[in-house]
C-alpha positions in Angstrom: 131.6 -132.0 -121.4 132.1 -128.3 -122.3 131.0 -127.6 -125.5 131.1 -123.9 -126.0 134.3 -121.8 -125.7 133.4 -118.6 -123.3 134.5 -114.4 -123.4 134.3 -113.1 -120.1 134.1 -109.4 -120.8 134.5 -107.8 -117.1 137.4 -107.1 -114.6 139.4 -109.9 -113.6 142.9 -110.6 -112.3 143.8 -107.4 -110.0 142.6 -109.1 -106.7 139.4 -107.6 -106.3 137.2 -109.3 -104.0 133.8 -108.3 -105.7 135.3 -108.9 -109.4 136.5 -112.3 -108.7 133.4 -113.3 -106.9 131.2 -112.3 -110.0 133.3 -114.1 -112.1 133.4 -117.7 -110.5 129.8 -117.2 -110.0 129.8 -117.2 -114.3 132.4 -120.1 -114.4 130.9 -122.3 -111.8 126.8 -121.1 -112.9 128.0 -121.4 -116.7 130.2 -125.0 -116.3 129.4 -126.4 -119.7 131.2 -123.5 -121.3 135.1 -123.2 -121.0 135.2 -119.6 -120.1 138.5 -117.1 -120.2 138.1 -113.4 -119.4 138.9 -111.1 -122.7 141.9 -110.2 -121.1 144.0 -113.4 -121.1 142.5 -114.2 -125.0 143.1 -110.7 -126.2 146.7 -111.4 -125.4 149.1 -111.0 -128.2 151.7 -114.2 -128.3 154.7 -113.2 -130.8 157.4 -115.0 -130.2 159.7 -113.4 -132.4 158.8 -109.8 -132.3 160.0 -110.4 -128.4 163.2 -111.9 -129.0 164.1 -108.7 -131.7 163.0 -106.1 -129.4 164.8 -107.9 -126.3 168.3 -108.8 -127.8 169.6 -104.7 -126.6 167.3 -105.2 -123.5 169.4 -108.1 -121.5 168.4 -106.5 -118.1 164.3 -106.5 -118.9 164.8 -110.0 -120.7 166.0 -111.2 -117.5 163.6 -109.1 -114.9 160.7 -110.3 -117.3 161.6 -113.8 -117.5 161.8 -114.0 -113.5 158.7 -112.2 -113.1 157.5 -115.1 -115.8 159.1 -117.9 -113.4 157.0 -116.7 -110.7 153.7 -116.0 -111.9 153.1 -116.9 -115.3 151.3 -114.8 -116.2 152.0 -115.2 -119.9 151.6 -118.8 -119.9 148.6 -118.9 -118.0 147.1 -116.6 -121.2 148.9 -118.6 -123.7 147.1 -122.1 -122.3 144.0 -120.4 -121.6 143.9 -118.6 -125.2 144.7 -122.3 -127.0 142.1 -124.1 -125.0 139.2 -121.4 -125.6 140.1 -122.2 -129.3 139.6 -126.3 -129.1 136.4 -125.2 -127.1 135.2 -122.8 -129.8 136.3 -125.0 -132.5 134.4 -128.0 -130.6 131.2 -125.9 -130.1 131.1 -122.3 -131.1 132.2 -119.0 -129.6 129.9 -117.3 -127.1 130.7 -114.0 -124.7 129.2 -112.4 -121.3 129.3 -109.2 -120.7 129.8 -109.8 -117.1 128.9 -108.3 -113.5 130.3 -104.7 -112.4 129.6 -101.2 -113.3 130.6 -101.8 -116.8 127.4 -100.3 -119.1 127.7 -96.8 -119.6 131.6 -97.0 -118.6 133.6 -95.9 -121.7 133.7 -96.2 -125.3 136.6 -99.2 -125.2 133.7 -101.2 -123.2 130.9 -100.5 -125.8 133.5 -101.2 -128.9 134.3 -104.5 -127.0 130.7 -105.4 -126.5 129.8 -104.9 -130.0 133.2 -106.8 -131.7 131.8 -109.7 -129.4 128.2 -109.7 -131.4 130.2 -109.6 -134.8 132.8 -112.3 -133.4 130.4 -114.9 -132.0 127.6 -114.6 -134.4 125.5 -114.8 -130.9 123.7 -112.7 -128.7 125.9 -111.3 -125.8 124.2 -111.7 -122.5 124.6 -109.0 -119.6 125.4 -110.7 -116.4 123.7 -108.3 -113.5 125.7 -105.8 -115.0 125.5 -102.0 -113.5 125.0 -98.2 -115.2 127.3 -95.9 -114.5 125.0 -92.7 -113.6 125.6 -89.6 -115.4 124.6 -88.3 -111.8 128.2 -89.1 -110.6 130.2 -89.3 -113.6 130.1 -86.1 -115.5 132.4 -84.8 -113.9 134.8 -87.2 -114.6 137.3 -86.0 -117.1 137.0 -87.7 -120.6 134.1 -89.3 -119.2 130.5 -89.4 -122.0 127.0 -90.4 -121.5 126.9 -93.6 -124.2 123.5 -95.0 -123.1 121.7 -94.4 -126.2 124.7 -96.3 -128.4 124.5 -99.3 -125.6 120.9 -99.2 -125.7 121.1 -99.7 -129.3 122.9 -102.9 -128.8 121.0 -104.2 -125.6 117.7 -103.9 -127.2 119.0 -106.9 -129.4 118.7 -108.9 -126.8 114.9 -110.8 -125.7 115.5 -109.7 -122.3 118.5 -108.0 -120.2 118.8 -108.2 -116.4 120.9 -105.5 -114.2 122.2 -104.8 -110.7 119.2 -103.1 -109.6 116.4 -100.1 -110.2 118.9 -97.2 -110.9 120.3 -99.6 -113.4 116.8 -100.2 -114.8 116.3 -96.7 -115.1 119.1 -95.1 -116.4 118.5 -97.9 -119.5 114.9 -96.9 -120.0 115.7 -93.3 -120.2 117.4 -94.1 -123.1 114.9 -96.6 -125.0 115.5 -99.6 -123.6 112.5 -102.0 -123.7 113.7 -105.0 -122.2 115.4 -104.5 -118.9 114.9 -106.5 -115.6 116.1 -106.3 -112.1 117.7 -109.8 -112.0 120.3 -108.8 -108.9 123.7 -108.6 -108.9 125.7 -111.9 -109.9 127.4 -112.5 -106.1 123.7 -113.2 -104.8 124.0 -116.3 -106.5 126.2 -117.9 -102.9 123.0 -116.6 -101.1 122.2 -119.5 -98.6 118.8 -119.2 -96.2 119.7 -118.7 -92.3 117.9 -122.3 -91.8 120.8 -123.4 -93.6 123.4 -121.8 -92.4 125.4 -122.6 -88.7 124.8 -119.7 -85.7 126.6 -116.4 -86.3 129.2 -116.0 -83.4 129.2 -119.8 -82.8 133.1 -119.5 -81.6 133.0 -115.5 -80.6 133.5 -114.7 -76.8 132.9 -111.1 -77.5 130.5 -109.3 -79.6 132.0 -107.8 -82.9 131.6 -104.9 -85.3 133.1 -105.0 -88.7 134.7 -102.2 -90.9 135.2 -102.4 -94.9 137.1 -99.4 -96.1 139.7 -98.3 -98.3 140.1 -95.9 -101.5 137.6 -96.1 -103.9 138.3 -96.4 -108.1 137.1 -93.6 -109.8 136.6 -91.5 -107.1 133.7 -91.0 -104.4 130.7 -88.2 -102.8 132.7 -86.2 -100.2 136.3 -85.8 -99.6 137.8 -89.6 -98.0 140.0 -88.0 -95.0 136.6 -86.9 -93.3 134.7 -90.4 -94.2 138.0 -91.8 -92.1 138.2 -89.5 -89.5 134.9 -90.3 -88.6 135.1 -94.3 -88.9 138.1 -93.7 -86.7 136.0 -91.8 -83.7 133.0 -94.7 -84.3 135.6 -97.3 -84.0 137.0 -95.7 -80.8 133.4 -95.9 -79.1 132.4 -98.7 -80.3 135.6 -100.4 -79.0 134.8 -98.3 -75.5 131.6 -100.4 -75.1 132.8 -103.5 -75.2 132.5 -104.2 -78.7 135.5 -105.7 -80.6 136.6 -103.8 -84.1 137.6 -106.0 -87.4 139.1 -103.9 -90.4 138.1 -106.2 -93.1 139.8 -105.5 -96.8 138.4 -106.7 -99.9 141.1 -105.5 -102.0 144.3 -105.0 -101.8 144.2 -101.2 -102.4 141.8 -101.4 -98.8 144.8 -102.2 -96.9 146.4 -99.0 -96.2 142.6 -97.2 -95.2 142.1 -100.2 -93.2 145.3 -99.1 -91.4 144.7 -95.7 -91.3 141.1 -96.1 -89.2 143.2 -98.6 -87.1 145.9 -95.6 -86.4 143.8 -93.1 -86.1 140.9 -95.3 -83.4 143.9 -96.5 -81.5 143.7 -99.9 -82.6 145.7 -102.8 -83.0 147.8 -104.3 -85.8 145.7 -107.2 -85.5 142.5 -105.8 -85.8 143.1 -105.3 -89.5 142.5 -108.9 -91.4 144.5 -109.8 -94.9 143.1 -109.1 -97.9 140.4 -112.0 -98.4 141.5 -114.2 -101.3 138.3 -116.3 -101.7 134.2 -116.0 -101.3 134.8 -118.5 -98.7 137.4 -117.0 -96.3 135.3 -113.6 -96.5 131.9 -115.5 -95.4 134.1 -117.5 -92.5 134.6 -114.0 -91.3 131.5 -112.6 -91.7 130.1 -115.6 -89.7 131.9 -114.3 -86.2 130.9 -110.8 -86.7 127.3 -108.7 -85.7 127.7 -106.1 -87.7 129.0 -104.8 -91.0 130.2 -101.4 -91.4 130.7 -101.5 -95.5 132.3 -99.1 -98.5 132.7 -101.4 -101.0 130.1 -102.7 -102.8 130.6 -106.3 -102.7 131.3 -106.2 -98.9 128.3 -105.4 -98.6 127.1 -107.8 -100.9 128.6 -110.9 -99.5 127.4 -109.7 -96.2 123.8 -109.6 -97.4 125.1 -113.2 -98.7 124.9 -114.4 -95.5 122.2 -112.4 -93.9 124.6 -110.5 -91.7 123.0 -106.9 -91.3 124.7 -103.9 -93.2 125.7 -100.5 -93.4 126.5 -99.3 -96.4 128.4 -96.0 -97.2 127.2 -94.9 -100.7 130.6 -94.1 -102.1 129.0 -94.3 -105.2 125.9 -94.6 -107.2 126.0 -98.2 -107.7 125.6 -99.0 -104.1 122.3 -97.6 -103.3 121.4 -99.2 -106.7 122.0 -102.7 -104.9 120.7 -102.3 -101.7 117.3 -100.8 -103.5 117.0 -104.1 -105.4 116.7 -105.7 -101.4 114.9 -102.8 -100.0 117.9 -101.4 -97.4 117.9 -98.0 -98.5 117.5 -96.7 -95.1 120.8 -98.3 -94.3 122.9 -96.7 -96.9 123.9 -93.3 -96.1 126.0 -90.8 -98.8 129.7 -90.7 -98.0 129.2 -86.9 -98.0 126.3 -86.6 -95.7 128.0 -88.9 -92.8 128.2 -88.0 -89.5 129.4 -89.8 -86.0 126.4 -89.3 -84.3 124.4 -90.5 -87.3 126.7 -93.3 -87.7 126.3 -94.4 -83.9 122.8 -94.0 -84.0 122.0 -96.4 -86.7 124.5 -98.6 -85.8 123.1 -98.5 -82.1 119.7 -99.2 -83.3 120.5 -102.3 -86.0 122.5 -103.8 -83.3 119.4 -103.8 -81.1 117.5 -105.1 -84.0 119.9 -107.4 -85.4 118.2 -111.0 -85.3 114.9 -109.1 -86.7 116.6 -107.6 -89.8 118.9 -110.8 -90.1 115.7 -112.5 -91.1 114.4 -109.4 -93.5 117.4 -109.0 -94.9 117.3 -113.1 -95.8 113.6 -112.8 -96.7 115.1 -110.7 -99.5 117.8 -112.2 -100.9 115.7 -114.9 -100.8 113.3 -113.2 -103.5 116.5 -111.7 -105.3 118.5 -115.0 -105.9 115.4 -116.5 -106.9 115.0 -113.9 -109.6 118.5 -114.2 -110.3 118.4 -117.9 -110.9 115.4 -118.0 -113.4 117.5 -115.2 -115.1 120.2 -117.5 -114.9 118.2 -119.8 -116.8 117.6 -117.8 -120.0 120.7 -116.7 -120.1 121.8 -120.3 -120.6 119.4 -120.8 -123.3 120.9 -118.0 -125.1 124.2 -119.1 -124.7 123.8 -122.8 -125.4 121.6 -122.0 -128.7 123.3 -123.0 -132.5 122.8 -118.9 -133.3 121.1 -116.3 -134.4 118.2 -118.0 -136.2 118.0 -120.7 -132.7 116.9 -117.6 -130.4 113.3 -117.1 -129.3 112.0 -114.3 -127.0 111.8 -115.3 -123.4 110.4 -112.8 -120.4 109.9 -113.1 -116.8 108.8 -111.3 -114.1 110.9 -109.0 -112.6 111.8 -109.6 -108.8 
């Protein structure tokens, strides 16, 4: 029986591949708490405030209750907002601050994190969480480096564990004394290659995957060169034999996806739908020898199932994962790529593929270890009666 009502704070809803991984992970990890993302409970359900506003709106009424018909949206939020109550009523309210790039983000994420201390009465875990790196981000308009107010907060908790070392870092540049590399949430579906069926068990010909598409927030380098040179390694590799599989995790991939298939003389078909599920993306990763990755958790779920990566370091956060599993030399800065450097890793892990099949499962072997024993005191801070029920727990850091 679930007897704790759960606040997902973290990106959920829009499709996202690597957000909706992250987040069954905290469902499925987390099952004795009924868990709804802050979006759907911070909903606001008034009835009649609609119906006033709507009765000199006929047209949007009817476009809005259509668009209601189909998805139900609001419904969905309604249910989902009255059953986290019965579970809070039932067993107390607890939150998560959950996987992504989301400390150091922007000042709505820190207010949010801190109203969920006030509103649960309970320490807020952070779930693998990432730092966004003042490296990257000061540029961005509006943008402020908050590490010292989160740190504040996070220093409340006995122990705190993030993506990886640049996470780790970034936090104890600004006083935090409690942070551990616990791995980000999606190695949790990690299984060993003993366990797992041969890669390429129904593949006739040998094939290289490609993960691309426009990147939120923005990226090192300029994205029309990044693709023009995808596009010419696609061509070659294509011209040695090799078949080419655009893989998007994301529906905003699709049309960069396309573009490399355009612009390497591809077909329509090399370019896969938009995976849905964790599932459908490791059946594909299962017939390929190679992935060719931008987005993070592409990468991620490909290290999921062992399946050697190259990842293009759009941004900071990706180097900070594939530290936490020792792959740096396989992730190369989206402004420092080149074709030949491209061809000549890609040449070279090819060659070496079953021996860095079974590094790469060596260490995400270690990492989901560390991220289960995380896992573990996480649930003792969630399943505690409060404040007065919480003891100090450490563990090593992976």
């Amino acid at each position: 029986m679930r007897v704790r009502g759960g606040i997902y704070l973290g990106y959920v809803g829009h499709a996202n591949l690597g957000d909706e991984a992250m987040w069954e992970v905290c469902r499925r990890r987390f099952a004795k708490v009924h868990w709804s993302h802050y979006g759907q409970l911070a909903y606001p359900m008034d009835p009649r405030a609609f119906l006033a506003r709507s009765r000199a709106r006929n047209r949007q009424v009817i476009e809005w209750l259509g668009d209601e018909l189909r998805h139900q949206r609001h419904l969905r939020a309604l249910s989902s907002k009255l059953a986290h109550r019965l579970a809070a009523a039932l067993g107390g309210e607890v939150a998560m601050l959950g996987g992504g790039t989301l400390i150091n983000s922007n000042e709505g994420e820190l207010r949010n994190y801190e109203r969920m201390w006030d509103q649960t009465g309970r320490p807020v875990p952070i779930f693998g969480t990432g730092v966004k790196a003042p490296e990257f981000w000061s540029s961005t308009p509006g943008w402020s480096d908050r590490r010292k107010e989160w740190v504040a907060l996070l220093n409340r908790l006995p122990i705190m564990g993030v993506r990886g070392p640049i996470s780790r870092t970034l936090l104890e540049e600004a006083g935090a004394q409690n942070v551990i590399i616990c791995g980000d949430p999606a190695v949790w579906y990690h299984v060993p290659l003993g366990k797992m069926g041969k890669r390429n068990k129904f593949k006739q010909r040998r094939c290289v995957g490609i993960n691309w598409g426009r990147p939120a927030g923005g990226m090192w380098g300029q994205m029309a060169q990044v693709e023009e040179v995808l596009a010419d390694v696609a061509r070659e590799l294509q011209q040695s034999g090799l078949e080419i599989q655009l893989l998007p995790v994301c529906p905003q991939d699709v049309e960069g996806c396309c573009r490399i298939a355009e612009l390497a003389g591809l077909g329509k078909e090399s370019v896969q739908p938009v995976f849905a599920s964790v599932s459908s993306f490791l059946r594909a990763a299962a017939h390929i020898e190679l992935l060719i990755a931008m987005k993070l958790h592409a990468a991620v779920l490909a290290a999921v199932t062992s399946l050697p990566f190259l990842l293009l370091e759009y941004q900071p956060k990706c180097r900070d994962f594939t530290s936490s599993i020792g792959w740096q030399r396989f992730t190369i800065r989206t402004d420092a790529v080149g074709k030949h450097q491209l061809m000549n890793v890609i040449s070279n892990m090819l060659d070496q593929r079953a021996v860095l099949e079974e590094e790469l499962c060596e260490s995400m072997c270690r990492l989901s270890k560390g991220f289960e024993e995380y896992c573990c005191i996480v649930e003792g801070l969630l399943m505690t009666k409060g404040r007065a029920g919480v003891t100090t727990m450490t563990m090593a850091s992976p």
